[in-house]
C-alpha positions in Angstrom: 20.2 -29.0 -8.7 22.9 -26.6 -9.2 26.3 -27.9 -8.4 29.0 -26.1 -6.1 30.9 -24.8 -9.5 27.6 -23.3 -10.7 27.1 -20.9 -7.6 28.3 -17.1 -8.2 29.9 -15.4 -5.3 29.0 -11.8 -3.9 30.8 -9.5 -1.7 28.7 -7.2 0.1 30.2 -4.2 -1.2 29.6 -5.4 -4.6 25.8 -6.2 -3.3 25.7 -2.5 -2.0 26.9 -1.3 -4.9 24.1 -3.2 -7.1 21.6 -1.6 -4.8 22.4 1.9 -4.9 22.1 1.5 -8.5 18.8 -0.1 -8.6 18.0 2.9 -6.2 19.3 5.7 -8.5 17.1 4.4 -11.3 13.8 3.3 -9.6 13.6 4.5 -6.0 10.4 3.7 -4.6 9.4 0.8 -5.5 12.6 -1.3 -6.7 14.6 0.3 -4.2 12.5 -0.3 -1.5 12.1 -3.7 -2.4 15.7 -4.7 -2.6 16.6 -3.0 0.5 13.4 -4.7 2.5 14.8 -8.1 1.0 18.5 -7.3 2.3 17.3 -6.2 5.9 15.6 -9.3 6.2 19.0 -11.1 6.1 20.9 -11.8 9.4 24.3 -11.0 8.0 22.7 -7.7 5.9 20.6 -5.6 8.1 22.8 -2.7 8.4 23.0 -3.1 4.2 19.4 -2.9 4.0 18.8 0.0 5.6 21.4 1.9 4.0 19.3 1.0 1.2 15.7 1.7 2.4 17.2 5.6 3.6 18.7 5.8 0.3 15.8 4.6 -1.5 13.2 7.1 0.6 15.3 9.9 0.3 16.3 10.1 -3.1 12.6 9.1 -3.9 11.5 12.9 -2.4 13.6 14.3 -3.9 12.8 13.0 -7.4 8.7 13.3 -6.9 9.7 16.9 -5.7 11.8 17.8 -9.1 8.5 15.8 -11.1 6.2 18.3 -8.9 8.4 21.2 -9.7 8.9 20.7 -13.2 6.3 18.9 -14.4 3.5 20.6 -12.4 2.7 16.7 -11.4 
């Protein structure tokens, strides 16, 4: 069992923050993930689908540069 001491404390700006970069670099599927896992929270729902829009959005656009560039 972890004690009090051994716990790590999160703002949720800093949890955003984490997000949006988990976003930026994966967007569909990590991004999607994390933001499904934060909207499930009572206290983060408005969090999680900041991250969800995020995560769909910036996942378009990057399959859309893959399409256009890559001929994918």
């Amino acid at each position: 069992m972890a004690k009090a001491s051994d716990k790590i404390s999160l703002s949720k700006s800093k949890v955003v923050n984490i997000g949006l970069l988990i976003v930026a670099f994966n967007p569909l599927p990590s991004g999607l993930i994390y933001g499904i896992a934060l909207w499930r929270g009572a206290s983060m729902k408005k969090e999680g689908n900041l991250i969800i829009i995020f995560s769909l959005l910036w996942g378009a656009v990057a399959l859309a540069l893959a399409r256009k560039h890559f001929g994918i």
